[in-house]
LONUDO-719320 format. One record per residue (C-alpha): residue in one letter; x, y, z. Coordinates in nm, 2 decimals, always signed. Each point is the difference from the previous one (the first is absolute). Layout:
# LONUDO-719320
(pt 'a' (X Y Z)) ...
# end
This chain:
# LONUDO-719320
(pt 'x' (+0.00 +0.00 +0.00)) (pt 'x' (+0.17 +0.32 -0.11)) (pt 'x' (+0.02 +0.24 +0.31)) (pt 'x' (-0.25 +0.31 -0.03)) (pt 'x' (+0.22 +0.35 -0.10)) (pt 'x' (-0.06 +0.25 +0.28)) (pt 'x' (+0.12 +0.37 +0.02)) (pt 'x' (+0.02 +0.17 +0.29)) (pt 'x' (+0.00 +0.42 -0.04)) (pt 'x' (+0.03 +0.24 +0.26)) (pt 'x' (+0.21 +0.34 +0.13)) (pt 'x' (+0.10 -0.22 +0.33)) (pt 'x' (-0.01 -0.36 +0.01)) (pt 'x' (+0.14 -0.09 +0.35)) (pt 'x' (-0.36 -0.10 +0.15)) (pt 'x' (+0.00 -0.27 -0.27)) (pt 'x' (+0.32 -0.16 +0.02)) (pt 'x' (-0.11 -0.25 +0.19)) (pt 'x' (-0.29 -0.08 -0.22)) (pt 'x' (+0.20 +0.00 -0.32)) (pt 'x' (+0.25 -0.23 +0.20)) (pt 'x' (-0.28 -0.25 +0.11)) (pt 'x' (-0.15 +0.01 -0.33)) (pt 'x' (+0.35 -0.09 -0.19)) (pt 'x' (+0.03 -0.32 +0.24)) (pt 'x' (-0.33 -0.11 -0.13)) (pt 'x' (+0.18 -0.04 -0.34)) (pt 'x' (-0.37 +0.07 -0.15)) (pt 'x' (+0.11 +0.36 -0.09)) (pt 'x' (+0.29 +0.14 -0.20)) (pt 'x' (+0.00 +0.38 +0.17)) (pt 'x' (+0.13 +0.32 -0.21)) (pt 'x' (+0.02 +0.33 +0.21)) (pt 'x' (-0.06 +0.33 -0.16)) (pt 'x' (+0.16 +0.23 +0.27)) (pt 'x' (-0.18 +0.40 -0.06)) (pt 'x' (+0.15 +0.28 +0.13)) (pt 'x' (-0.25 +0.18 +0.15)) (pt 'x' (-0.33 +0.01 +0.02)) (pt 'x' (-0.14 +0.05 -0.37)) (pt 'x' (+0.37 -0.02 -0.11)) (pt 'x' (+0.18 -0.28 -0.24)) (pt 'x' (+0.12 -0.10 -0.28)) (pt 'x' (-0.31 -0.07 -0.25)) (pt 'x' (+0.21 -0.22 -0.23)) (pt 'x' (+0.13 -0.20 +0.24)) (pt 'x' (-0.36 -0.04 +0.17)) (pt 'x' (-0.13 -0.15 -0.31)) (pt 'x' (+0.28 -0.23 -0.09)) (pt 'x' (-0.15 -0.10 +0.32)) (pt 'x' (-0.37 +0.02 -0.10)) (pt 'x' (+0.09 -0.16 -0.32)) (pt 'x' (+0.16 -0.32 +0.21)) (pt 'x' (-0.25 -0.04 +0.29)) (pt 'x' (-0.29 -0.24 +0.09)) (pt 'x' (-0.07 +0.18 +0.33)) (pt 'x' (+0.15 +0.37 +0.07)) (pt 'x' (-0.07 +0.08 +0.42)) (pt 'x' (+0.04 +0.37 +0.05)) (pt 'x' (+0.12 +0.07 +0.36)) (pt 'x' (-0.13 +0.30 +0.12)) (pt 'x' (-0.33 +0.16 -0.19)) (pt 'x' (+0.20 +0.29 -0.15)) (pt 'x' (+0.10 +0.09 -0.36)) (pt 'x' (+0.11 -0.35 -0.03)) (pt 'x' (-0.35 -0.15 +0.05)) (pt 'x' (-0.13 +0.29 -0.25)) (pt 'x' (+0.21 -0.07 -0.27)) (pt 'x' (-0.02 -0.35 +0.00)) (pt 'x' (-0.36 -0.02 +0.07)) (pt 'x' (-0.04 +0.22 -0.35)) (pt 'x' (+0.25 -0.20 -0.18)) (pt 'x' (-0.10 -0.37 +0.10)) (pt 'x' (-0.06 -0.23 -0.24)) (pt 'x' (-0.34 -0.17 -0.04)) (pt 'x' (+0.18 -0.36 +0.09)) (pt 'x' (+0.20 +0.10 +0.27)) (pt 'x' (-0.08 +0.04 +0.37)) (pt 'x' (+0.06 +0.33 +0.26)) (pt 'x' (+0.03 -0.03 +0.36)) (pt 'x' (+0.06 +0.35 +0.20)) (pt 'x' (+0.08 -0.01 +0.37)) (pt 'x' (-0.05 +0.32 +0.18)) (pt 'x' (+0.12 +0.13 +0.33)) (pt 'x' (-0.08 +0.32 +0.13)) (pt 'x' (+0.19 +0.29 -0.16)) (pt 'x' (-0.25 -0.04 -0.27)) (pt 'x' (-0.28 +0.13 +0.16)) (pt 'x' (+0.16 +0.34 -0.01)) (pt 'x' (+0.00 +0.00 -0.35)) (pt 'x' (-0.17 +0.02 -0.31)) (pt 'x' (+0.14 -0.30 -0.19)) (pt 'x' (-0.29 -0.25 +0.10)) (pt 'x' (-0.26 +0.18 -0.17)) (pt 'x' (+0.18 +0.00 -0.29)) (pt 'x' (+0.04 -0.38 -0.05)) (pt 'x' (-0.17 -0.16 -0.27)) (pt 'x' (-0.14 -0.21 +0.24)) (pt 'x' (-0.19 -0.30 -0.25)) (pt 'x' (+0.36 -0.10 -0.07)) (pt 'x' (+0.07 -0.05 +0.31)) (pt 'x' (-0.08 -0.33 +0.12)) (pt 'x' (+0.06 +0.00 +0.38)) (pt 'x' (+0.07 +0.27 +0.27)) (pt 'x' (+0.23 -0.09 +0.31)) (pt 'x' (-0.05 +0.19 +0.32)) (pt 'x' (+0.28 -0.06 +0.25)) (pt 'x' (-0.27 +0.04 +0.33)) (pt 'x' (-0.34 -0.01 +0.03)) (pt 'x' (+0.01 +0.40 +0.12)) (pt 'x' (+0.14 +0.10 -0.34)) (pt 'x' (-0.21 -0.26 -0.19)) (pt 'x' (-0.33 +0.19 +0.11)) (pt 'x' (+0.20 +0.39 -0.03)) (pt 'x' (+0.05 -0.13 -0.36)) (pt 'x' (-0.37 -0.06 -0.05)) (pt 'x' (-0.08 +0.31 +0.18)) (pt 'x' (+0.23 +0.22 -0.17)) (pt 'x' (+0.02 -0.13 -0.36)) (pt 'x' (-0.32 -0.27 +0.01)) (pt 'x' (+0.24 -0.23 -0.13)) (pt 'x' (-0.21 -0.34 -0.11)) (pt 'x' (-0.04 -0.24 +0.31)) (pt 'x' (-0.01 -0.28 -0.23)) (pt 'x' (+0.34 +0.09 -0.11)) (pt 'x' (+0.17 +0.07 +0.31)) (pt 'x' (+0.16 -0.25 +0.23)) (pt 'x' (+0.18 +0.09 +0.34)) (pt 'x' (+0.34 -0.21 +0.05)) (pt 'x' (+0.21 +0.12 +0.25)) (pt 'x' (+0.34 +0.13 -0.02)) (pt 'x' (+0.26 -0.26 +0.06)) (pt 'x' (+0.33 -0.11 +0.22)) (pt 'x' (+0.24 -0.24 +0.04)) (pt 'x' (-0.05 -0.16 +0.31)) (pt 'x' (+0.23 -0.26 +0.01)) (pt 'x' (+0.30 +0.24 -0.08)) (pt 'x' (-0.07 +0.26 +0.23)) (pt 'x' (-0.04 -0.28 +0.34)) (pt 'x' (+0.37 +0.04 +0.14)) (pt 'x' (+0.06 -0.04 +0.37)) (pt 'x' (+0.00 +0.36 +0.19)) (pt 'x' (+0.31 +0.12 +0.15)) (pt 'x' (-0.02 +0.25 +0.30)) (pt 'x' (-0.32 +0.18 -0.16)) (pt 'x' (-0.20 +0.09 +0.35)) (pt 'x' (+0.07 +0.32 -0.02)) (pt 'x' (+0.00 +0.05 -0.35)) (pt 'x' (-0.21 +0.21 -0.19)) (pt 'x' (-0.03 -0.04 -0.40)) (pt 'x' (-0.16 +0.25 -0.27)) (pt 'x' (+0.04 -0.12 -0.37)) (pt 'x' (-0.04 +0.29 -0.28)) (pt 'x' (-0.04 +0.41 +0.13)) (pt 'x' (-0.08 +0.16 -0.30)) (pt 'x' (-0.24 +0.18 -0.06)) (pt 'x' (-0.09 +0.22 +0.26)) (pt 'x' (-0.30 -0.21 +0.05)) (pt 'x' (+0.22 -0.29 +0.14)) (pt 'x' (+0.02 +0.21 +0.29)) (pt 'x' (+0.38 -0.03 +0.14)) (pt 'x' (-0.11 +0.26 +0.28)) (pt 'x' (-0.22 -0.27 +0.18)) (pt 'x' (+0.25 -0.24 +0.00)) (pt 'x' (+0.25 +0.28 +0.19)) (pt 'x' (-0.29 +0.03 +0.20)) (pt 'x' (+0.00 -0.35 +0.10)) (pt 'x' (+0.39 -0.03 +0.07)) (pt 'x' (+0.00 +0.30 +0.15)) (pt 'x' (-0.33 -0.12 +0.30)) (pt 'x' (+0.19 -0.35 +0.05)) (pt 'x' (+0.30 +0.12 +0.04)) (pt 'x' (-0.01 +0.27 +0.25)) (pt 'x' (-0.12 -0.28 +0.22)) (pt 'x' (+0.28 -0.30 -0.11)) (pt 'x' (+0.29 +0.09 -0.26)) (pt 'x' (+0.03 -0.32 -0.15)) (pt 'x' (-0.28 +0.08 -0.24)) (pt 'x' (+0.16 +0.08 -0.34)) (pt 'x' (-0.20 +0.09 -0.34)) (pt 'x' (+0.13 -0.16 -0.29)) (pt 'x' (-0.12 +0.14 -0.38)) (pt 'x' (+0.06 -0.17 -0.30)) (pt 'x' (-0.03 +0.14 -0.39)) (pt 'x' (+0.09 +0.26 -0.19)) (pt 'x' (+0.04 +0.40 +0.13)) (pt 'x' (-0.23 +0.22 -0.11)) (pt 'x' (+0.29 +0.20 -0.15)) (pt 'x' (+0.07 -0.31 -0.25)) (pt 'x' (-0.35 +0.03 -0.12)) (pt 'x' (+0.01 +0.33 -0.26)) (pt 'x' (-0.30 +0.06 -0.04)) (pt 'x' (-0.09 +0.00 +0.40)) (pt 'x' (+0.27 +0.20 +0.05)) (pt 'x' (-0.06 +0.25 -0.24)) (pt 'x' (-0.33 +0.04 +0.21)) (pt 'x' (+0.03 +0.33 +0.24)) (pt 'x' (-0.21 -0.16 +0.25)) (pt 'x' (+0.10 -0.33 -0.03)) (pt 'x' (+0.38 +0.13 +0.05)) (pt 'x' (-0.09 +0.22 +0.28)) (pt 'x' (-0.18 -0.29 +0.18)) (pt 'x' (+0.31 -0.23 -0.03)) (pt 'x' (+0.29 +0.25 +0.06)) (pt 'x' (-0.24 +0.12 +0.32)) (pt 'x' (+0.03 -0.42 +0.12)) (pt 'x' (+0.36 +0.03 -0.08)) (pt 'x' (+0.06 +0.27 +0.24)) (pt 'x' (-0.21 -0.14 +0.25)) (pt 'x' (+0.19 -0.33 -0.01)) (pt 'x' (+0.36 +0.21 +0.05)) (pt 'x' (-0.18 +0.19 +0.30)) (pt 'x' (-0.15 -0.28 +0.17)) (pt 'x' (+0.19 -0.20 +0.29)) (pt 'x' (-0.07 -0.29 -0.16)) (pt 'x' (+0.13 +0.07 -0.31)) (pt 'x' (+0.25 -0.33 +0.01)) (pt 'x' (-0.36 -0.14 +0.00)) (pt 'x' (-0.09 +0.02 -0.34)) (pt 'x' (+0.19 -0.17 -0.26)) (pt 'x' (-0.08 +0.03 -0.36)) (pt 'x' (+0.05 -0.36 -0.18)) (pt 'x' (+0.00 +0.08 -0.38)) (pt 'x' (-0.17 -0.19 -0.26)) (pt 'x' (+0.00 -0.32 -0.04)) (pt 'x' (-0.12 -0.39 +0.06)) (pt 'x' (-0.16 +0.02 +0.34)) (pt 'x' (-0.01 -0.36 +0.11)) (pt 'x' (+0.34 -0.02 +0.19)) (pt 'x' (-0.11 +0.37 +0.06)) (pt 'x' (-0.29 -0.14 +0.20)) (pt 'x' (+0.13 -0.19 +0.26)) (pt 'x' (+0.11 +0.25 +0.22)) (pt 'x' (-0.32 +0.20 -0.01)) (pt 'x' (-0.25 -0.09 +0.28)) (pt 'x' (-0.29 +0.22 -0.10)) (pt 'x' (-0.04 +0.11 -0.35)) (pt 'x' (-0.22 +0.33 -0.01)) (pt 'x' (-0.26 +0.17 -0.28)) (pt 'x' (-0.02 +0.33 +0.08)) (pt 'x' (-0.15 +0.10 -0.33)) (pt 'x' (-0.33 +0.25 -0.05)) (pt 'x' (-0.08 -0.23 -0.25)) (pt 'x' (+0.05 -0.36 -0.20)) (pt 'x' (-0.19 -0.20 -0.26)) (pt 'x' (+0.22 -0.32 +0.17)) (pt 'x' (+0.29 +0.11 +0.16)) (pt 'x' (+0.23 -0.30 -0.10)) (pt 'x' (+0.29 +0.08 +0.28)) (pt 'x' (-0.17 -0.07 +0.35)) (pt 'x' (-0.13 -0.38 -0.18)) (pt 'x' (+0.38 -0.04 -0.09)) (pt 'x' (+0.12 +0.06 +0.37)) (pt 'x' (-0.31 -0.20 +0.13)) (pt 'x' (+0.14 -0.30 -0.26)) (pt 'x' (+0.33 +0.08 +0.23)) (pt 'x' (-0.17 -0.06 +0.34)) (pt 'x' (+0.03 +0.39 +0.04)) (pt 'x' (-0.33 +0.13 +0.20)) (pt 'x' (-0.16 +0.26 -0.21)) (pt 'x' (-0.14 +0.33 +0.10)) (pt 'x' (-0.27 +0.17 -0.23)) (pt 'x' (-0.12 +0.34 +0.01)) (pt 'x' (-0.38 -0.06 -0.14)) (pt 'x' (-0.06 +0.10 -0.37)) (pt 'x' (-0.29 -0.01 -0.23)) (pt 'x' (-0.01 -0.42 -0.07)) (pt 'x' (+0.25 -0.11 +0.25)) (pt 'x' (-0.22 -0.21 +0.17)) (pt 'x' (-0.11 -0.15 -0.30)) (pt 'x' (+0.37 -0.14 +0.00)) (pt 'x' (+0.14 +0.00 +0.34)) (pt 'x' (-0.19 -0.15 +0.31)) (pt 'x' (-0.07 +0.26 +0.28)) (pt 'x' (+0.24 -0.09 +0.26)) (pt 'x' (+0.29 +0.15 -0.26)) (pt 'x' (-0.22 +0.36 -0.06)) (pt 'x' (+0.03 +0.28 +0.20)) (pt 'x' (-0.19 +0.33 +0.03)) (pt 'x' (+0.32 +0.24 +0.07)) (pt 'x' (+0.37 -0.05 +0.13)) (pt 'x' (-0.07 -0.06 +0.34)) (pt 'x' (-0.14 -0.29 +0.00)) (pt 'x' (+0.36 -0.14 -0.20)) (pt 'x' (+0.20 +0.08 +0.31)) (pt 'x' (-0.26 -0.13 +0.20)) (pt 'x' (+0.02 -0.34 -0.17)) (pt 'x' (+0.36 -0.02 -0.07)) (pt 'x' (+0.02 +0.13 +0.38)) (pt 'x' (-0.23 -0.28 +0.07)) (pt 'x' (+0.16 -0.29 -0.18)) (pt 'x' (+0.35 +0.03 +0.13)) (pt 'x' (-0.13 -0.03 +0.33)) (pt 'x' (-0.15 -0.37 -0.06)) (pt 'x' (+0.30 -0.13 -0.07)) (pt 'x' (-0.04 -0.22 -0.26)) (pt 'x' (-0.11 +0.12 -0.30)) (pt 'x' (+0.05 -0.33 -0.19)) (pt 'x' (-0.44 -0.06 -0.05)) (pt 'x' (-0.04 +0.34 -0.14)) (pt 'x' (+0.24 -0.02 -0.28)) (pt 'x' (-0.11 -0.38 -0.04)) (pt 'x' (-0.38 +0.12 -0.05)) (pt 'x' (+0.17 +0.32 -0.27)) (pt 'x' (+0.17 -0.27 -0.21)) (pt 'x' (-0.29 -0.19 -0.01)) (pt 'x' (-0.23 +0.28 -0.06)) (pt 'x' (+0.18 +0.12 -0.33)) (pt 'x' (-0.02 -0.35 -0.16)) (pt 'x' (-0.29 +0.13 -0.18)) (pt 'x' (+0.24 +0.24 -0.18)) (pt 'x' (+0.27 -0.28 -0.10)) (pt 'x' (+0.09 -0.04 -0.40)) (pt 'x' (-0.05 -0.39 +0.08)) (pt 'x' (-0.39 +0.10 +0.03)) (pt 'x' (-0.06 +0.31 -0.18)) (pt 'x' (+0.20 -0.13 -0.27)) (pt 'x' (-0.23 -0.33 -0.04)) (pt 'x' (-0.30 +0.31 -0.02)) (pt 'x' (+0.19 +0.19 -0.30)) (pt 'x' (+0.04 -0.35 -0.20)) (pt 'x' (-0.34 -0.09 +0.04)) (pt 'x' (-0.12 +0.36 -0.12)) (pt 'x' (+0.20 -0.05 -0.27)) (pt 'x' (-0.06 -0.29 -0.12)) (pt 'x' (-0.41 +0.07 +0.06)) (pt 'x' (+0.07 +0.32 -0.22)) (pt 'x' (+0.19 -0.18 -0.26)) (pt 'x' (-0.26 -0.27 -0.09)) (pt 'x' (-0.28 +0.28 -0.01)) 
# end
């Protein structure tokens, strides 16, 4: 049986990788990528070299990539879009030609019904599969993490580094082995933030903060990078964000046995259970506070790991093969 030709399009692809991965094991699907460079920005000969090839094109992310191949599909071919949040602050959904499209994926049931509310996107056409980890990799034993805070990704604004201060700065005024570790990319490496008055100002005012602070030798900016190893000398992981559509980081230090910490947002509790969301700050240190005085923390990061299983490529990745496949034989 001669595998199906899929292309995969999209300005940022790391969401997927782990899809595309699982798919490529299956050995049912011979994967091209057509990498755009922004939003409604590639190269148009390339992308139908690609059209030209493919069986099955899934557009990651509902931007210009989902427009332009939804208006250049072929009548034999098949188009999947998976959408995430950022499109809902746009005007690319109403511009897909949606009868080519042949299936919708909403990556939590909070965006699923924003979509319909916002763009009336098709029920019939839209499915909601979560976003996706790799549990297996990101288990490693913890080493000396009690007292170790964890924030993955600070940029935008939105992320809301000044909470996270906020929280080193209550815990440890009252014990000084609490430490806040970040991970990702500055602000400042990210141009087009940067180049953002109030985006700078907001940063550079954390950055002085930091230096002023008698806890500066608390904070300690990790870089980008894999975040597995990364993991296992953060205790809690915390989501200070205003807002998510998923907020892939606290399930990745959850996979780690990391305890999460979850300022509410619109949907959260359509993913997370309520004993990880919180109404404001104080009830982190609370917790954290809490926790280190039981002792053994071993249940609570046992019950995290097995909450995120949901999330694992091992079963979201049997979901994408059996939409495609159902999609295919339509």
């Amino acid at each position: 049986m001669s595998k199906i030709k899929m292309v995969i399009a999209g300005h940022d692809l790391k969401f997927v990788k782990l899809i595309i991965d699982f798919l490529e094991k299956t050995n049912k699907f011979e994967i091209r990528l057509d990498n755009w460079t922004g939003h409604n920005v590639h190269d148009e000969k390339y992308s139908k070299e690609c059209l030209d090839w493919a069986d099955l094109v899934i557009c990651e992310w509902g931007l210009g990539n989902a427009v332009w191949y939804s208006s250049h599909k072929r009548p034999h071919q098949k188009l999947i879009v998976r959408m995430h949040r950022q499109e809902l602050d746009t005007a690319y959904p109403r511009q897909f030609t949606i009868e080519n499209i042949d299936a919708i994926i909403a990556i939590s049931p909070y965006v699923y019904e924003e979509f319909y509310r916002v763009f009336k996107l098709p029920r019939e056409k839209t499915r909601m599969i979560y976003n996706v980890l790799d549990a297996k990799k990101l288990d490693k034993p913890k080493t000396d993490a009690d007292y170790h805070l964890g924030i993955i990704g600070i940029a935008p604004r939105m992320k809301r580094l000044d909470l996270a201060l906020d929280v080193l700065e209550k815990l440890w005024s009252t014990d000084k082995r609490y430490k806040l570790f970040i991970k990702g990319k500055l602000p400042q490496e990210y141009p087009w933030l940067w180049n953002k008055e109030e985006q700078r100002e907001y940063y550079e005012a954390q950055y002085k903060r930091i230096e002023e602070a008698p806890w500066k030798d608390a904070v300690s900016f990790d870089g980008f990078g894999d975040v597995d190893e990364w993991l296992q000398k953060i205790g809690f992981i915390l989501s200070t964000s205003d807002f998510e559509s998923f907020h892939l980081a606290p399930s990745e230090g959850m996979a780690s046995g990391s305890i999460p910490l979850i300022l509410k947002w619109d949907g959260s509790e359509t993913i997370y259970n309520q004993e990880y969301l919180y109404n404001d700050i104080n009830g982190f240190v609370e917790r954290i506070q809490e926790i280190n005085q039981m002792g053994s923390t071993e249940r609570l990061r046992q019950d995290a790991k097995n909450y995120v299983k949901r999330f694992d490529i091992e079963s979201v990745g049997k979901q994408w093969v059996a939409l495609l496949e159902e999609v295919i034989t339509k």
